[in-house]
C-alpha positions in Angstrom: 0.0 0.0 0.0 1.1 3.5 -0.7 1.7 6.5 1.5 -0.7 8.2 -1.0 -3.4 5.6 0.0 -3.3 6.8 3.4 -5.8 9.7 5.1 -4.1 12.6 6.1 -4.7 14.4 9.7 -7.1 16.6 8.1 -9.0 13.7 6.5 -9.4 11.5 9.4 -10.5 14.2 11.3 -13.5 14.9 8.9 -14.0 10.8 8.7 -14.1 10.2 12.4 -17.0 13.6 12.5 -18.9 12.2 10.0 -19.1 8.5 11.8 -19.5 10.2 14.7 -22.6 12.3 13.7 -24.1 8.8 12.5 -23.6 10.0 8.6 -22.4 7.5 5.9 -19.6 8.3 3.9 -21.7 9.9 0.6 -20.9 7.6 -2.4 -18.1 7.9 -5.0 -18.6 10.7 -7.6 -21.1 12.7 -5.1 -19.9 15.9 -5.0 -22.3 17.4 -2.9 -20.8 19.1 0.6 -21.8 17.1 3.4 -24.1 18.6 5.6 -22.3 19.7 8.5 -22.4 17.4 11.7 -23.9 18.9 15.0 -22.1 18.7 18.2 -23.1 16.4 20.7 -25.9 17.7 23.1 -25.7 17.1 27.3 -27.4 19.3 29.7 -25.6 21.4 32.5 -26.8 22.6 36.1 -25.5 25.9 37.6 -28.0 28.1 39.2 -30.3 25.6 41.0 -33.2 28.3 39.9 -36.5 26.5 38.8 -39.5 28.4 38.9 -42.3 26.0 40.3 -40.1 22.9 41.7 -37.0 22.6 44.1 -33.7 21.9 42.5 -33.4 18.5 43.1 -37.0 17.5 41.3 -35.4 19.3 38.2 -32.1 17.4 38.6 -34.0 14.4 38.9 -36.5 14.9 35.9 -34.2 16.3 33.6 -31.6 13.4 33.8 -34.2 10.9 33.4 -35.1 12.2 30.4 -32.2 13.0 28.9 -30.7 9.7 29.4 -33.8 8.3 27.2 -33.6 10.9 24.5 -29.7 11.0 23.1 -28.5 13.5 25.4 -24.8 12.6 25.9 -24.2 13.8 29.4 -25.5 15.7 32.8 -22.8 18.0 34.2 -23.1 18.8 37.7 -20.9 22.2 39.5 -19.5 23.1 42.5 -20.5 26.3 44.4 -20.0 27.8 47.7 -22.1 29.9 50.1 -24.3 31.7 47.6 -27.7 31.3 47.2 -27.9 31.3 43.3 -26.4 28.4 42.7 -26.0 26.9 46.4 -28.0 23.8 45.7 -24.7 22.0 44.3 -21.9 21.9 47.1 -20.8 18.6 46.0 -21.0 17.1 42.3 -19.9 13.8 43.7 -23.1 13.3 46.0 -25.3 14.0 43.0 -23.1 12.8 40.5 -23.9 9.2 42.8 -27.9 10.2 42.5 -27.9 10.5 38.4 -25.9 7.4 38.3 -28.3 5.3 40.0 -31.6 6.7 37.7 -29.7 6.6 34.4 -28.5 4.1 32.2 -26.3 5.9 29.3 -25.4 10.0 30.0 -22.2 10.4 31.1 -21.6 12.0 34.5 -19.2 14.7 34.4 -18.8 17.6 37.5 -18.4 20.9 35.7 -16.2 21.3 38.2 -14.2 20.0 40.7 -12.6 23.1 42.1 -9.5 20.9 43.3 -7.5 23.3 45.0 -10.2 23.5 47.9 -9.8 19.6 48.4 -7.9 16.6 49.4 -7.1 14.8 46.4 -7.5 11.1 48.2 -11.4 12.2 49.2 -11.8 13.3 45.8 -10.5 9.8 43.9 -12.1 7.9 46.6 -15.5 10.1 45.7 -15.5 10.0 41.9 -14.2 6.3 42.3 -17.4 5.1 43.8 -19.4 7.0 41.2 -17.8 5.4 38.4 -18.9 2.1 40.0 -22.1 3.3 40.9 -22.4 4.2 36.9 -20.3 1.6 35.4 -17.5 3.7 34.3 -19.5 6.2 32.6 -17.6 9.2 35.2 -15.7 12.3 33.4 -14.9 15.3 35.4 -13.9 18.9 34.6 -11.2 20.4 37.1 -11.0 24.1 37.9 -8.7 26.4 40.3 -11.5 27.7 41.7 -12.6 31.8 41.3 -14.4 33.2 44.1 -11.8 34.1 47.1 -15.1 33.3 49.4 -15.4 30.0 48.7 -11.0 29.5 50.2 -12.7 29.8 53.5 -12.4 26.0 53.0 -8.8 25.9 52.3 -6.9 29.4 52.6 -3.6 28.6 52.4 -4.1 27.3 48.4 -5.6 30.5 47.5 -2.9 32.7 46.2 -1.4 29.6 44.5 -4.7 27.7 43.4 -3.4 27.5 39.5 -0.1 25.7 40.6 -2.1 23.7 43.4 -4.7 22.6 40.4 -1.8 21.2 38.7 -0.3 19.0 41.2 -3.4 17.6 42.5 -4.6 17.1 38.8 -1.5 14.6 38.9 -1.8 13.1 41.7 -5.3 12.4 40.9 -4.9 10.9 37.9 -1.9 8.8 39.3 -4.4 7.4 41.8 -7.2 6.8 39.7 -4.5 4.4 37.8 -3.6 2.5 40.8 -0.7 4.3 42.0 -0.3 5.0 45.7 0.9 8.5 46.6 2.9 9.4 50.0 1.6 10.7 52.9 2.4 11.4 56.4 0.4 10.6 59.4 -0.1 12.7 62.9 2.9 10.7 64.1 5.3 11.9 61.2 5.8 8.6 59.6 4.8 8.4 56.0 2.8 6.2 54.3 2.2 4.8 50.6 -1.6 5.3 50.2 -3.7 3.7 47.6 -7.5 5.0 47.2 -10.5 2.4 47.1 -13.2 1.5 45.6 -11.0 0.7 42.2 -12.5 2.9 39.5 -14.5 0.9 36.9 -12.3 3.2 34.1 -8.4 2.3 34.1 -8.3 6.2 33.0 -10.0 9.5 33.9 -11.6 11.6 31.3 -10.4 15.4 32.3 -11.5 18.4 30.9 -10.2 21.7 32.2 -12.9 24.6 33.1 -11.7 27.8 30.7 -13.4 30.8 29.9 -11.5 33.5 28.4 -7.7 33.3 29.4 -5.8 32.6 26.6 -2.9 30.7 28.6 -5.3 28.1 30.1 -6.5 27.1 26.6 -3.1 26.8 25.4 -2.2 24.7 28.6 -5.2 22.6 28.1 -4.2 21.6 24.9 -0.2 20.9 25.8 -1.4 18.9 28.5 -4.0 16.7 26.5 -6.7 17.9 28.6 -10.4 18.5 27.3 -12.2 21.9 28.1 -15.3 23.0 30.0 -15.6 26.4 28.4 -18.7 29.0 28.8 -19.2 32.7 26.9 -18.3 35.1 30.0 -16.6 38.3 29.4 -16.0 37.0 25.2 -18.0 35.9 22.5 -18.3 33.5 19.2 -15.2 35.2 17.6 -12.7 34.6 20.5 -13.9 31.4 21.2 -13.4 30.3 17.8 -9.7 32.0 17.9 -9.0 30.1 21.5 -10.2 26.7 20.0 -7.5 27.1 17.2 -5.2 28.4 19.8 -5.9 24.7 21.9 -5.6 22.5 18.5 -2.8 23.9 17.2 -0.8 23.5 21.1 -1.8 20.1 21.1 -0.3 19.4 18.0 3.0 21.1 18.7 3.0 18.5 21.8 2.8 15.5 19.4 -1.0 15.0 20.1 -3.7 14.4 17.8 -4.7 18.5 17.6 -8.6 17.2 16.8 -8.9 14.5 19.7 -9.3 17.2 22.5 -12.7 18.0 23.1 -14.2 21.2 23.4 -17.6 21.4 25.4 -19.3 24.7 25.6 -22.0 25.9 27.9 -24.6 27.5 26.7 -28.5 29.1 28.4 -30.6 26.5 26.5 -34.8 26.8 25.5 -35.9 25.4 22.4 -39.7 27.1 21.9 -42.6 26.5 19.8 -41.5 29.2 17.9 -38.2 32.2 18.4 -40.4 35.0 19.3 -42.3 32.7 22.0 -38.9 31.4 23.3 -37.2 34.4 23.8 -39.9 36.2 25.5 -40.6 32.8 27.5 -36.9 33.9 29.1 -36.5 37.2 29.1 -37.7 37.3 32.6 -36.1 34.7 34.2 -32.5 35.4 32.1 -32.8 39.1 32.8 -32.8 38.5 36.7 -29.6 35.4 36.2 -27.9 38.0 34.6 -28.0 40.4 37.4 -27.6 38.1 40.0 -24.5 36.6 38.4 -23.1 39.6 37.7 -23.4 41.2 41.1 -22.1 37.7 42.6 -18.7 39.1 41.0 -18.6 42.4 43.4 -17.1 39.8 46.5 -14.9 37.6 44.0 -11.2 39.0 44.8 -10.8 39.5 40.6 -9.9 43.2 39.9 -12.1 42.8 36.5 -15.1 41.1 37.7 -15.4 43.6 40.9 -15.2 46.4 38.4 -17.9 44.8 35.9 -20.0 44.8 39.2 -19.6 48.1 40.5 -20.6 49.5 37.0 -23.6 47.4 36.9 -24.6 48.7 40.6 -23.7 52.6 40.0 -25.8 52.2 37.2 -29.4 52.7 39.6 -32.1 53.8 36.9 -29.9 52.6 33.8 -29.7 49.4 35.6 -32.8 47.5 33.4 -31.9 49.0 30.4 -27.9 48.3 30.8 -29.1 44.1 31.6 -31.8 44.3 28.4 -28.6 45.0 25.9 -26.9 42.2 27.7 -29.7 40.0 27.3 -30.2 40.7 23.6 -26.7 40.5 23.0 -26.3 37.3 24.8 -30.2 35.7 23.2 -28.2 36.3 19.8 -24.8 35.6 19.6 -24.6 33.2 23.1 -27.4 31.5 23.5 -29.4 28.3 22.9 -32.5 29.8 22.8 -34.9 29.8 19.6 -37.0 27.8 17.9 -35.8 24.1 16.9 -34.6 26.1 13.5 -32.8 28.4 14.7 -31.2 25.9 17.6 -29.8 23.7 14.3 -28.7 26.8 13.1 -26.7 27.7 16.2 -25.6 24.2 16.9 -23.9 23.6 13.3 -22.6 27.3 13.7 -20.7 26.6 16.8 -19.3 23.1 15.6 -18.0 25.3 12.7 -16.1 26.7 15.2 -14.7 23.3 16.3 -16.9 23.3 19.3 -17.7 19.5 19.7 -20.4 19.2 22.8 -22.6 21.8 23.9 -23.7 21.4 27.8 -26.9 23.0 27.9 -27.8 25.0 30.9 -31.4 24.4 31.8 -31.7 25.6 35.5 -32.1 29.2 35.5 -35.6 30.1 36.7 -37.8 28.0 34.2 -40.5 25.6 35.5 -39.5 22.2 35.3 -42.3 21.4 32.0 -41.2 24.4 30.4 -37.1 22.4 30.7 -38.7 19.6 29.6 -40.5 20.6 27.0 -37.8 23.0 25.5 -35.0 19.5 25.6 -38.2 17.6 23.9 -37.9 19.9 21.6 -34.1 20.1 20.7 -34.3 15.8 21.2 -35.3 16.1 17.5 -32.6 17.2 16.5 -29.7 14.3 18.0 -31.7 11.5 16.3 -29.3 10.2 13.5 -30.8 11.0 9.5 -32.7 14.4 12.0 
């Protein structure tokens, strides 16, 4: 056989999105452009916000019915001490929940924040959800953000990016089945192996970005996937960081289209655009703020800036979070008809996004969620 008879990079890459999206190759002599693939769909939690139902009783539904419908995965978060989103302290506790009412979705935390944690509770954690789940655990690590939230560990604060990095080792080392030392209250140390034995000889790991350039770069040196949401950039940057990820996986000898880029996006599929994005406008408007003004008491120069704008703002203060809100509906957003939510979804795999985690849980009833992922169900059945 001949070199010439071999795909290139570029080629496989195309092949493997194709088989992936469930297309056939298109016959010999059809020179038609194949329609372009759509990223894989899996819902994400955040806020805990549902307007007639506790959090819990969304969790619950949702992943039941995703898990029947071609969803690929339910992300669960980690958040401290605030009431918009204080409903998910743990991932692992509710990671073990989803595992035992679902059968397929992959359970991923979107994220860890390891630098608040012990590295052996967290293997030991994630361990017993992957045999809970058989092996269907992925999780996406972050440094953390909000200085409130190192109450819990203080001391890894100032260093959290470095801290993420070592325990991101270390936990991977134990998740393969090898023991890390430690040193008891005695001062003699000890090799220490984690139980239960993950199901998965390997752990999936994405790493939660948003917009610094350096952590996409690192991402892709590393081999890492990446949780990734629109804050503080939009389309045209993301697209400019994905590149930025393929091509420093590449330069590190690594497949540059294997990485996986997952993108987090305010999801509500109506019966129609005008219907959906008035069905949200409410609840999105009053996220928006509250996320926003979350940032005032988050130790980043940037994000306490972006919050005392929005507060000296007093009477301009609606009409300041409408222009976010249209902005965001159109350029950021999930949130259309069925249409327009093909529309966005092949737009964004364009980019080289490959899953989209939709966020459900900010301030919608639980039948209008279910409705809305009935809706965009249509669109992840192969031949849709």
């Amino acid at each position: 056989m001949s070199d010439d008879s071999l795909l290139d990079a570029g080629q496989l890459a195309r092949l493997k999105a194709k088989l992936r999206s469930g297309d056939a190759p298109a016959p010999a002599g059809d020179q038609r452009p194949p329609a372009p693939a759509l990223p894989e769909v899996g819902v994400i939690f955040f806020s805990g916000l549902s307007g007639d139902s506790d959090p819990y009783d969304l969790l619950v539904e949702v992943s039941r019915f995703v898990d029947r419908a071609g969803y690929n995965a339910v992300w669960t978060p980690e958040r401290h001490f605030t009431e918009v989103g204080g409903a998910y302290p743990n991932p692992a506790l509710l990671g073990a929940a989803v595992a035992m009412i679902t059968e397929n979705v992959r359970i991923r935390s979107g994220s860890v924040n390891l630098p608040l944690h012990d590295t052996l509770r967290v293997a030991e954690e994630w361990a017993l959800v992957d045999n809970l789940s058989g092996g269907r655990v992925d999780l996406a690590v972050a440094p953390g953000w909000h200085s409130r939230d190192f109450v819990l560990k203080p001391e890894a604060y100032e260093t959290r990016g470095q801290v993420l990095n070592e325990s991101r080792e270390e936990l991977r080392k134990l998740w393969r089945g090898v023991a890390v030392e430690r040193t008891d209250p005695a001062g003699e140390r000890h090799d220490i192996l984690t139980f239960p034995r993950p199901v998965q000889p390997d752990l999936p790991l994405w790493l939660t970005s948003s917009k610094s350039v350096d952590s996409w770069r690192f991402a892709g040196e590393q081999g890492l996937n990446v949780l990734t949401a629109l804050i503080n950039f939009g389309p045209a940057e993301l697209q400019s960081r994905i590149g930025i990820y393929r091509e420093a996986r590449a330069r590190a000898g690594l497949d540059p289209e294997a990485g996986v880029v997952s993108l987090m996006l305010h999801t509500y599929v109506g019966a129609d655009t005008y219907e959906a994005v008035e069905r949200v406008r409410g609840p999105m408007i009053e996220y928006l703020g509250s996320f926003v003004t979350q940032h005032a008491t988050s130790g980043q120069a940037e994000a306490q800036d972006k919050a005392r704008t929005l507060q000296n703002l007093d009477a301009d203060r609606d009409e300041f979070l409408e222009m976010v809100f249209q902005r965001y509906v159109s350029s950021s957003s999930l949130i259309g008809d069925v249409k327009q939510a093909r529309q966005t979804l092949e737009g964004f795999r364009d980019m080289g996004v490959d899953e989209v985690a939709c966020l459900v849980d900010f301030g919608l009833s639980k039948d209008e969620v279910l409705a809305s992922l009935g809706r965009l169900s249509q669109l992840l059945q192969k031949g849709a």
